[in-house]
N, C-alpha and C positions, 0 to 999 in steps of 0.2 A: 468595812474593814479591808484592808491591804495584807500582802504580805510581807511590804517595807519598814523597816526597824530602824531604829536612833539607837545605835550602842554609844554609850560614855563609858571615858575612862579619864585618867591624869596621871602625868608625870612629870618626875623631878626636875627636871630639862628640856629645855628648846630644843636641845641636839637630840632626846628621844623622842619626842614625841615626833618631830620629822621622820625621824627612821621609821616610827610605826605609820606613820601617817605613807609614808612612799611606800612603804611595803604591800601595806595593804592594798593603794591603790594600783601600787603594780602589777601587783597579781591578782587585780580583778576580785577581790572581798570586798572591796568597796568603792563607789562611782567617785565616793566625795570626805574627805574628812578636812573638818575645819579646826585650824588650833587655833585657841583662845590662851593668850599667853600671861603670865603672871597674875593667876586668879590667887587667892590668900585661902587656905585649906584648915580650918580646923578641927582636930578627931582625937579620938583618942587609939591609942596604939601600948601595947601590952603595961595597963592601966594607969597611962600617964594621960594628962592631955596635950598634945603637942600641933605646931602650927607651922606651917610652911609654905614656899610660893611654891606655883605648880604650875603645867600645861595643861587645858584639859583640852580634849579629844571629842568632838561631834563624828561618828562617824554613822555615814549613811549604808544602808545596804538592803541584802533580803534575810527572810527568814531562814531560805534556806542554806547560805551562808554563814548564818549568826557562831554553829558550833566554831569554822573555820577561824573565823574572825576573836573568839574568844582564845583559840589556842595560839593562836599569831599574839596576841596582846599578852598573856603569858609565857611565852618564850622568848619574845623581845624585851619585856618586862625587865628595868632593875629591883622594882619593889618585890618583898617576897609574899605583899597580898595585893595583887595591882587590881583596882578597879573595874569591872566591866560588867556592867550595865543596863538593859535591852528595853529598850522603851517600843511597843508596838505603834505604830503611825495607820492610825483609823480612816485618816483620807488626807486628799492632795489634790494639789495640781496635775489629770492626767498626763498632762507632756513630759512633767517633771518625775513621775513615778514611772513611766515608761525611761527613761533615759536612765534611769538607777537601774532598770530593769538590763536596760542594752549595756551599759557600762561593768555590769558584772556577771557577764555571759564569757 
């Protein structure tokens, strides 16, 4: 067990999700976030079911950032329940979890 995390999220635009994506990594919440762009989103939303293209958001980080990175994605957030995520990452590549490690120091 690490204490490296995979948060997701998604959003409605290419234009957002870059801004959260550079935000975070500018300020060090996270080494890496990859957008994956025009994924097709099916859910339901106050009891309809509805369907949308989306960004969604890999973003790499630590545990001990996670809270940070959850308030950063709701305050840059347009949705008014934006997605996020935390998936724990049980092992890795040490090089590569060390470099997540320096890159959000």
């Amino acid at each position: 067990m690490t204490d490296k995390r995979l948060v997701l999220t998604t959003c409605g635009s290419e234009e957002e999700a870059e801004r959260i994506a550079q935000y975070l990594v500018e300020n060090r919440l996270a080494a890496c976030v990859n957008v994956i762009p025009q994924i097709k989103s099916i859910y339901r939303w106050q009891d309809k079911v509805e369907s949308a293209r989306e960004w969604l958001l890999v973003v790499k980080t630590t545990s001990k950032n996670f809270d940070q990175v959850r308030d950063a994605i709701r305050g840059l957030h347009s949705y008014e329940v934006p997605e996020c995520i935390s998936l724990m990452i049980d092992d890795g590549s040490a090089t590569y979890l060390e470099w997540i490690d320096d890159s959000t120091k």
